[in-house]
C-alpha positions in Angstrom: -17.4 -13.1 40.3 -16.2 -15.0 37.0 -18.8 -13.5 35.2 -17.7 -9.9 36.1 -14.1 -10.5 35.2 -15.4 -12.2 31.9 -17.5 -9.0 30.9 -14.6 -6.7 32.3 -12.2 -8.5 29.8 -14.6 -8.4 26.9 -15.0 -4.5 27.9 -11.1 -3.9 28.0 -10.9 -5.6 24.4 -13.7 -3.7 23.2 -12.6 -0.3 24.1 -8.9 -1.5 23.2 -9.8 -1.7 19.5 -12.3 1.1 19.4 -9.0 3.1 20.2 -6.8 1.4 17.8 -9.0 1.8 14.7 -9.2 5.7 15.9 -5.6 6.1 16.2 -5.2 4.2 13.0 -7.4 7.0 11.5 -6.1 9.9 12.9 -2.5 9.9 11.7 -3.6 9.6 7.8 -3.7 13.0 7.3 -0.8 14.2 8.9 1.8 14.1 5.8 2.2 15.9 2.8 1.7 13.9 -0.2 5.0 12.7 -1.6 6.6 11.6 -5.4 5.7 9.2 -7.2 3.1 7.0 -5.8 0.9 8.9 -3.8 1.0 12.5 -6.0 0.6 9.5 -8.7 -2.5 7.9 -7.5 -4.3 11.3 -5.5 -4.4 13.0 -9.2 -5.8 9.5 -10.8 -8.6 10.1 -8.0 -8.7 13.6 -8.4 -8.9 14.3 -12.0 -11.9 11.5 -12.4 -13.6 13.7 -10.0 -12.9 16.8 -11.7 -13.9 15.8 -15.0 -16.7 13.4 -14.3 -15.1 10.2 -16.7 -15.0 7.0 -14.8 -14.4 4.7 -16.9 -10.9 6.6 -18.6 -8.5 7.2 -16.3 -5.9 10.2 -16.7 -2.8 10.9 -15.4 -2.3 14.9 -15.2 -4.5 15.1 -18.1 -2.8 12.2 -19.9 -4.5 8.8 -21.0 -2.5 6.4 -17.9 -3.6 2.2 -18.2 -1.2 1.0 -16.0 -3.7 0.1 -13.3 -7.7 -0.6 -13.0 -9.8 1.8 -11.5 -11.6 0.4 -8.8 -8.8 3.0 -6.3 -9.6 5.5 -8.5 -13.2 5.3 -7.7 -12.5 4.9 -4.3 -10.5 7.9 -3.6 -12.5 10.3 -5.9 -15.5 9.4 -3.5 -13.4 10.2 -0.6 -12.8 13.3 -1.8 -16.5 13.7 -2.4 -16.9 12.6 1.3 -14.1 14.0 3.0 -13.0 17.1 0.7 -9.6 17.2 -1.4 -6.8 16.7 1.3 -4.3 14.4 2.3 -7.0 12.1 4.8 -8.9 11.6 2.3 -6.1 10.6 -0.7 -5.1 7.8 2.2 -8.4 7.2 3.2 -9.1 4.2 0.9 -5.8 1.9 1.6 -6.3 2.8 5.5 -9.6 1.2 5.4 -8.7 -1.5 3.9 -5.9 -2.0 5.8 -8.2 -2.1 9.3 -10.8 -4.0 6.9 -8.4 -7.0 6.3 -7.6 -7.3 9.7 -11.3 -7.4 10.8 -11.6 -10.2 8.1 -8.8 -12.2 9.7 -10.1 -12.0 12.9 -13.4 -13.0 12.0 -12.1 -16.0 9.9 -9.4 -17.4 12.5 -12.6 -17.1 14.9 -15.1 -19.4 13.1 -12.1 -21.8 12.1 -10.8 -22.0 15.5 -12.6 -20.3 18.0 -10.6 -17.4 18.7 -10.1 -14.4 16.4 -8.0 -12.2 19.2 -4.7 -13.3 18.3 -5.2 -13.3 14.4 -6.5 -10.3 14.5 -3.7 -8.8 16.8 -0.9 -10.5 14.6 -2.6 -8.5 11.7 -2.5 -5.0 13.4 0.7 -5.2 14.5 2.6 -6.2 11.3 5.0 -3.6 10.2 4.6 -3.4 7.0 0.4 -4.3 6.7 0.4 -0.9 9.3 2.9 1.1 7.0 1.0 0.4 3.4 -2.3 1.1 4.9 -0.6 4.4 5.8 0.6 5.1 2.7 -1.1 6.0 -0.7 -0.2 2.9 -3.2 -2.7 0.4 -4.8 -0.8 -2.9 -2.4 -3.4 -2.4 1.1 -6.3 -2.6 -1.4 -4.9 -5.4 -3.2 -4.4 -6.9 0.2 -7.9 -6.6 1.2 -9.4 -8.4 -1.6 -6.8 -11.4 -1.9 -7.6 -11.6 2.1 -11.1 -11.8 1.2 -10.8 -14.2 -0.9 -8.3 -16.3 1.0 -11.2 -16.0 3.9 -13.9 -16.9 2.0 -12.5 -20.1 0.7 -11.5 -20.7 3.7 -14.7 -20.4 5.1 -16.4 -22.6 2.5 -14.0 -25.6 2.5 -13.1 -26.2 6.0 -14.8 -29.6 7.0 -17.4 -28.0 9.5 -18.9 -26.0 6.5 -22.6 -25.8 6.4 -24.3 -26.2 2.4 -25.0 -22.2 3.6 -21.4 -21.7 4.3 -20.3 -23.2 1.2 -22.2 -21.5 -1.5 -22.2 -17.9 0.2 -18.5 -18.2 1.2 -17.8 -19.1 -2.4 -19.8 -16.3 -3.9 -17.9 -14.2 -1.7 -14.5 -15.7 -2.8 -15.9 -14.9 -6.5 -16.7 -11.2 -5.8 -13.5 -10.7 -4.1 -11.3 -12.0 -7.1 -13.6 -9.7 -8.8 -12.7 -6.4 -6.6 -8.4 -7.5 -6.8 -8.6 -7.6 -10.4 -10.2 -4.5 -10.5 -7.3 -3.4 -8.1 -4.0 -4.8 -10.0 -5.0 -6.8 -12.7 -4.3 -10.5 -13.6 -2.8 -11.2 -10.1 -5.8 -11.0 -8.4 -6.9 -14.0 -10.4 -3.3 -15.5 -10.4 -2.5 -16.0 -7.3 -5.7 -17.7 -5.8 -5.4 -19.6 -8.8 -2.3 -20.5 -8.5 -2.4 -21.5 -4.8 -5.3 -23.7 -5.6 -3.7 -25.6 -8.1 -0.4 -26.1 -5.9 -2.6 -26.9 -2.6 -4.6 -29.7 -4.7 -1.0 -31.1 -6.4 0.9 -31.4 -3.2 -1.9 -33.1 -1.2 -3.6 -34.8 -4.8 -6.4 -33.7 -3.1 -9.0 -32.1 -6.0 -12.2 -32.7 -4.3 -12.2 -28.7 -3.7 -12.4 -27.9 -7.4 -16.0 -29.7 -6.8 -17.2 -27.1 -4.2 -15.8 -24.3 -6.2 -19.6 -22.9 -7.4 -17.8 -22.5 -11.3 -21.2 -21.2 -12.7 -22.4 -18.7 -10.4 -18.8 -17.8 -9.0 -17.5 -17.2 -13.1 -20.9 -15.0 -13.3 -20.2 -12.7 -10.4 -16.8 -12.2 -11.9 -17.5 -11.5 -15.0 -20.4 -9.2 -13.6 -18.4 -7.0 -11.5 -14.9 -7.2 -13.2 -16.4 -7.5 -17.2 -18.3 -3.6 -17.1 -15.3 -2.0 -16.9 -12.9 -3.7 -18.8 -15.3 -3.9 -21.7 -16.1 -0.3 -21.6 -12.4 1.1 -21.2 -11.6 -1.1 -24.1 -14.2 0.0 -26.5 -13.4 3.6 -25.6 -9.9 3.2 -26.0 -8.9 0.9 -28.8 -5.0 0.2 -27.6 -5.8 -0.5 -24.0 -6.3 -4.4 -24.2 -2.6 -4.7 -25.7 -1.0 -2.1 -23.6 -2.7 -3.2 -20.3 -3.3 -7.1 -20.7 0.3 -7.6 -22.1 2.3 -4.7 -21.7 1.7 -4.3 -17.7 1.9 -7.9 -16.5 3.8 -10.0 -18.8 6.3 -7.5 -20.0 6.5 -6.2 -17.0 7.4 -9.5 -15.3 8.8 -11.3 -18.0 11.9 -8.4 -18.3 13.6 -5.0 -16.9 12.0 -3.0 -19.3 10.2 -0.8 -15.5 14.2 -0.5 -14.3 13.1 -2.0 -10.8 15.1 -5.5 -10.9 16.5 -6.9 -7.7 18.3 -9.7 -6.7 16.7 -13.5 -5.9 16.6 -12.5 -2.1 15.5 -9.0 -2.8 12.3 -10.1 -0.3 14.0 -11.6 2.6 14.5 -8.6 4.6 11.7 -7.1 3.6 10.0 -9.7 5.0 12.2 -10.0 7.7 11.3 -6.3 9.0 7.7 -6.2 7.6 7.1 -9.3 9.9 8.0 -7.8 13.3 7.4 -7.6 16.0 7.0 -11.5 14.9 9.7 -12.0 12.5 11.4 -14.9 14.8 8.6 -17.1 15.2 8.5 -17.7 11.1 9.9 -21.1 12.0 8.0 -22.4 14.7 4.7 -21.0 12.4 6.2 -23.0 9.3 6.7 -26.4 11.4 3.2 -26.1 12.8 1.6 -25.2 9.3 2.8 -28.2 7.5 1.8 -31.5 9.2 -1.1 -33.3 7.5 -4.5 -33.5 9.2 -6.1 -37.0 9.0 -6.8 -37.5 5.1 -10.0 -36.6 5.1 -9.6 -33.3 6.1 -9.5 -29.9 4.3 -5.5 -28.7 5.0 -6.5 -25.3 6.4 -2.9 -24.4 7.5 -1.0 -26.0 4.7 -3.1 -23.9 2.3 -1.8 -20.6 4.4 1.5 -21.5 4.1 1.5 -22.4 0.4 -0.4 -18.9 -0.1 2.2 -16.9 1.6 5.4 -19.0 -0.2 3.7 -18.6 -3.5 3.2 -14.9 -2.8 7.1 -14.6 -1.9 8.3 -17.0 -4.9 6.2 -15.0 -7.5 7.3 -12.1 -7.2 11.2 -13.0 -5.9 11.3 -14.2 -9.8 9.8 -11.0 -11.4 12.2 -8.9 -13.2 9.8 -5.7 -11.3 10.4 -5.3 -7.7 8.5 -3.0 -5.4 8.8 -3.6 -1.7 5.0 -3.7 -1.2 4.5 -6.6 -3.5 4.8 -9.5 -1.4 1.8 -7.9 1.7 -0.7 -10.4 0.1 1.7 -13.3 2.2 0.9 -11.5 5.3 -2.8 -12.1 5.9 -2.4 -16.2 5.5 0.4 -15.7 7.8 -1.5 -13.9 10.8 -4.0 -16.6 10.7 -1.4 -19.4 11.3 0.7 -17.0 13.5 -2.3 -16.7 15.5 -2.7 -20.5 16.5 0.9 -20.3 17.4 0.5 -17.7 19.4 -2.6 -19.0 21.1 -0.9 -22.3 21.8 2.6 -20.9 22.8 3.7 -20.8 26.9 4.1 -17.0 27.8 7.7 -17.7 29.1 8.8 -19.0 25.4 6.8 -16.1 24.0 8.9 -13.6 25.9 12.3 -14.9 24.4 10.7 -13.4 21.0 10.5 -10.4 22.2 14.4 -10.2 21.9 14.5 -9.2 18.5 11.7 -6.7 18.4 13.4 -4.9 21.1 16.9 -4.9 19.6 15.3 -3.5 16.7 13.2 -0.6 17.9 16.3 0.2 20.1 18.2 0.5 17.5 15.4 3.2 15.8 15.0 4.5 19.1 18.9 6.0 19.3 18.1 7.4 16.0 18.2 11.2 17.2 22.1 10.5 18.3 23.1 9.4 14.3 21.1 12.0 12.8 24.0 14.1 11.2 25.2 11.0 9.9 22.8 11.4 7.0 22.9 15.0 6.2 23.2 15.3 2.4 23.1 18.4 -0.2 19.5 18.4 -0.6 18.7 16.7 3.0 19.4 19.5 5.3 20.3 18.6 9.2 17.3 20.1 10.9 15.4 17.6 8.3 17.0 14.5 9.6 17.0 15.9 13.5 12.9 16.5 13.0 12.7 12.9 11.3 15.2 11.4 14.0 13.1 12.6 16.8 10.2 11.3 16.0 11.7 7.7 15.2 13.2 7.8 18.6 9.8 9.1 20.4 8.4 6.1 18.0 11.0 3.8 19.3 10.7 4.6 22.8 7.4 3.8 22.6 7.3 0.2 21.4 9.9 0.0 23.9 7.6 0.7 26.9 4.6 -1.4 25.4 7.2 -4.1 25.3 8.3 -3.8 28.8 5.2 -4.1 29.7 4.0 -6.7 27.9 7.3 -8.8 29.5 6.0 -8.2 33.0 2.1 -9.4 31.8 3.4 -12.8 30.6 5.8 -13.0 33.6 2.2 -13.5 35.4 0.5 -16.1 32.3 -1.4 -13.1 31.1 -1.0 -13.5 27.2 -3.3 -11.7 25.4 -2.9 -8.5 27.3 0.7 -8.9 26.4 -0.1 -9.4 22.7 -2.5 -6.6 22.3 0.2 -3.8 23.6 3.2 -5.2 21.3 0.4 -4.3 18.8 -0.3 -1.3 20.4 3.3 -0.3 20.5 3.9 -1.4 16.8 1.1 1.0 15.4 2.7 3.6 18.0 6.1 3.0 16.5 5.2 3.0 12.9 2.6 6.1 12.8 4.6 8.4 15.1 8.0 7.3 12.6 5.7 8.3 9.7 4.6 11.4 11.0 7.9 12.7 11.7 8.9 11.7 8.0 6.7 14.5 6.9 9.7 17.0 7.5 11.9 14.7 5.2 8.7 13.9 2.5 8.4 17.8 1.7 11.6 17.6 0.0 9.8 15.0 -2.0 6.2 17.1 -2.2 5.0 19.7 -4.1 2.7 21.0 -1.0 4.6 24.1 0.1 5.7 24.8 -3.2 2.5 25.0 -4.5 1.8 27.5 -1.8 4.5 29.6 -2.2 4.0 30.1 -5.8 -0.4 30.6 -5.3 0.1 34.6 -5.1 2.0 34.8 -8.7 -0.6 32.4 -10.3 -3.8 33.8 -12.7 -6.6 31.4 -14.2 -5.0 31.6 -17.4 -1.3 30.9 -16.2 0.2 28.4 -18.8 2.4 26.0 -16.3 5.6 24.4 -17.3 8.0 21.5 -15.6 11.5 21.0 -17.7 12.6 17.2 -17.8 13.0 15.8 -14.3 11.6 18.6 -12.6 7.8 17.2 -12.9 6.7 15.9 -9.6 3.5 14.0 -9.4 2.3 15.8 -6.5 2.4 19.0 -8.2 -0.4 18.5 -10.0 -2.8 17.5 -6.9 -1.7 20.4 -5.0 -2.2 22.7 -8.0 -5.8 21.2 -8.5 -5.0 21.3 -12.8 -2.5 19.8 -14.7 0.8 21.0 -16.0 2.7 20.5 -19.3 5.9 18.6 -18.9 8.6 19.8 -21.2 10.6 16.9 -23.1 9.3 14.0 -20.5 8.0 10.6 -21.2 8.8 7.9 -19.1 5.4 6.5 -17.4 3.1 8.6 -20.1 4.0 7.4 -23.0 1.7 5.1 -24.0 -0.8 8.3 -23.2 1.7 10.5 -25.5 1.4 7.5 -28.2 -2.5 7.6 -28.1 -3.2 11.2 -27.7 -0.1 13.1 -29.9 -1.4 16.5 -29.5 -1.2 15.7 -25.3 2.6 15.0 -26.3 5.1 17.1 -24.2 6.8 19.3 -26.0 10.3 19.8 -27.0 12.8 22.6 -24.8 13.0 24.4 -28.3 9.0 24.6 -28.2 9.2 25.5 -24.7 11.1 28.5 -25.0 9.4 29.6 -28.5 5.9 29.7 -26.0 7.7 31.6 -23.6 7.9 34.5 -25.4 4.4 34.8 -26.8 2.6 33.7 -23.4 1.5 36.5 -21.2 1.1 34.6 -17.8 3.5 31.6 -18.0 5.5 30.2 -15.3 8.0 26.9 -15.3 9.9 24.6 -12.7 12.9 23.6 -13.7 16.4 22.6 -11.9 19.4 25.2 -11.4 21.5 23.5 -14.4 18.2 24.3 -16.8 18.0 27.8 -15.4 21.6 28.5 -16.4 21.5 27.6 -19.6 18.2 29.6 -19.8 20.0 32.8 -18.9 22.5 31.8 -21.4 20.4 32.1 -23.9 18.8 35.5 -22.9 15.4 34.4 -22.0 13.7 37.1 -19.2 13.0 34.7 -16.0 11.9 36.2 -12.4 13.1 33.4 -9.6 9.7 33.0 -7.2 10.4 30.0 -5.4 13.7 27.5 -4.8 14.7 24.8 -2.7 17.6 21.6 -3.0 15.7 20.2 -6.0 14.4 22.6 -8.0 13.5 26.0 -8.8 10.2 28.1 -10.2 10.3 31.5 -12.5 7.7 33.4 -14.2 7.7 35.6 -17.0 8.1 39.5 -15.2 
């Protein structure tokens, strides 16, 4: 009989992820692409797919260094796999989204014995399922540094086999290979970093004796060296721009106009962390006591991982809100031991907040014309609210059921539906964004405008009005009229790629048979001012497009 319930529970887990990772798969595709990131990244994909160059990545036609290319290879092969659509753009960061979560679980499971609760932590983070849904370089970043954070793992805990040590190394190498091939210089920095902090706080160096230098700085240098050499060479001001430019200047001052205040990270971590946010300080008390001395400090090397992560970038002078997901790996493994050793009657006291919270998201449909705006029309907000509420209403029920499962000791169960209902939650919300993400995509733009475009149709956005969808959806670039900002070092390099002035604009006008441009109402106006011929085709809140009749 205990064998039956034992295979029965190993059945129910089984066909409970098989489920999860389809569901996680299913709702990539159901958005429109939206401004900046993911029309930003989907045309970096696109265009080295289109022109066959991957070593030199372009932005709508323009030389763009800002980033490696390792996602840029990624997502042009998805395309390749999958065709040119939005499952495909997302395709990359929700694999390695459901990738780093297999990684935990594997890794909590040889250090401790059981992977379940790792793994579950993982899945149900907020914000680890929301990047993996979204179209940004941070879930591939993420997968990497928890790679690497595995691996080491895996090669200095004190039960290590001689195999365990020299493989899990390598691994550790080739993974600091594939994050600096993702974001640059922090996917050396951080593991780096951790490693010298870990060894300083406990004076404990005998790890930088296991570290395989030779063969570990040879399987970085031959997966990360290739393509740094050879977009260097190609490009002579890449080192400078990239190198110093994109990390230090970036870091070091404003100059990317995202600053943000020393505690800019606390609520993002706050929400990102849920439906576990309130047991950050049982996990931080449990991480910290020493083992006996001659032990490898597994747990106080997670927590020094995730505080370094959330330091670092709480002093950059650039702040995104997807910077600090590297913390969250090294926190599902030590959120996992507290959740395997916790009573399920204190667990259900945690799920308080949770609740509160997704009730809160859950009344959303009554608050909707709250936010009604100019260009955010009420039947936007209602279609948005609707599904936050139908996405609220749903954690609430995987909650309510998890509370009666630990009211009879049964804790795992529990744990696997508040994952359940967090995926639920966040992928429903996100689906019902799509309604307010088309104000921020060119996707039905682009479709209303198909039946007055020609092969040969010369394509023009004036100042703000270039979106970095547009050109995804259009499948060819445009020529931005008097804009810079993030292609300028492109503009620099290439001068003839330059955008050109409104003056110039307006001299092609006139001599181009087949030319249409987007451009807002106050541009239009003074347009007709000045006499120019212009056929409205298309308009909405932001912007509007004419042709030439």
């Amino acid at each position: 009989m205990l064998k039956k319930q034992s295979a029965l529970s190993k059945s129910v887990i089984v066909i409970f992820w098989v489920a999860f990772v389809i569901f996680w798969f299913a709702t990539l595709g159901q958005r429109a692409l939206i401004h900046p990131d993911e029309g930003r990244y989907a045309e970096l994909s696109l265009g080295m797919l289109q022109s066959g160059d991957w070593i030199t990545p372009r932005l709508n036609g323009i030389l763009y260094f800002e980033k490696p290319a390792l996602q840029y290879w990624m997502g042009a092969l998805s395309f390749l796999v999958f065709g040119i659509n939005e499952f495909a753009a997302r395709f990359w960061p929700g694999l390695t989204g459901i990738l780093s979560v297999l990684v935990v679980g594997l890794t909590a499971r040889r250090l401790y014995g059981n992977g379940h609760y790792a793994a579950l932590t993982m899945a149900g983070t907020f914000w680890v399922i929301g990047n993996s849904h979204f179209l940004t370089l941070d879930a591939g970043l993420m997968f990497f540094l928890t790679l690497t954070l595995c691996a080491f793992l895996w090669a200095q805990h004190d039960e290590a086999s001689l195999n365990e040590r020299r493989y899990g190394m390598w691994v550790a190498w080739a993974a600091i290979a594939g994050a600096s091939l993702s974001k640059g210089l922090i996917g050396l920095l951080i593991p780096g970093s951790v490693l010298a902090l870990y060894s300083l706080i406990n004076w404990d160096w005998t790890v930088w004796r296991r570290m395989q230098w030779l063969p570990g700085i040879a399987i970085f240098l031959l997966l990360a060296g290739p393509w740094f050499w050879l977009v260097s060479e190609r490009n002579p001001g890449f080192a400078y721009f990239f190198f110093i430019h994109e990390h230090f200047t970036r870091y070091l001052t404003p100059e990317a106009r995202r600053p943000g205040p020393i505690w800019y990270f606390v609520p993002i971590l706050f929400v990102g962390f849920l439906p576990w946010s309130s047991l950050l300080p049982r996990l931080a008390r449990e991480a910290w006591p020493r083992r006996p001395l001659s032990t490898f400090q597994i747990e106080r090397f997670l927590l020094i991982w995730a505080v370094f992560v959330f330091a670092f970038f709480s002093k950059s002078n650039s702040k995104l809100p997807s910077y600090i997901l590297p913390m969250f790996p090294a926190l599902a493994l030590l959120l996992g031991q507290t959740l395997e050793q916790i009573k399920p009657a204190e667990l259900k006291k945690h799920l308080w907040l949770p609740v509160i919270v997704w009730g809160l998201i859950a009344c959303a449909f009554l608050l909707a014309d709250r936010f009604v705006a100019r260009d955010t029309p009420l039947a936007v907000i209602q279609h948005f609210a609707m599904y936050l509420s139908v996405g609220g209403l749903g954690f609430l029920l995987c909650a309510a059921l998890a509370w009666s499962l630990l009211s009879k000791e049964r804790k795992l169960p529990a744990v696997m539906l508040l994952a359940a209902g967090s995926v639920w939650g966040v992928s429903i919300g996100s689906i019902g964004h799509d309604a307010y993400g088309q104000l921020k995509s060119s996707k039905n733009l682009v479709v209303q405008i198909s039946p007055y475009l020609q092969p040969d149709t010369e394509i023009f956005t004036i100042h703000n009005a270039y979106d970095q969808t547009l050109p995804f959806y259009l499948r060819r670039p445009v020529i931005q009229v008097d804009y810079e900002d993030e292609f300028a070092f492109g503009h620099q390099a290439e001068p003839g790629k330059a955008s050109p002035t409104v003056d110039e604009f307006v001299a092609r006008w006139k001599t181009i048979p087949h030319v249409m441009a987007i451009m807002d109402d106050k541009m239009y106006q003074s347009f007709q001012q000045q006499g120019m011929d212009m056929k409205k085709v298309y308009e909405d809140a932001r912007r509007m497009v004419v042709i030439k009749p």
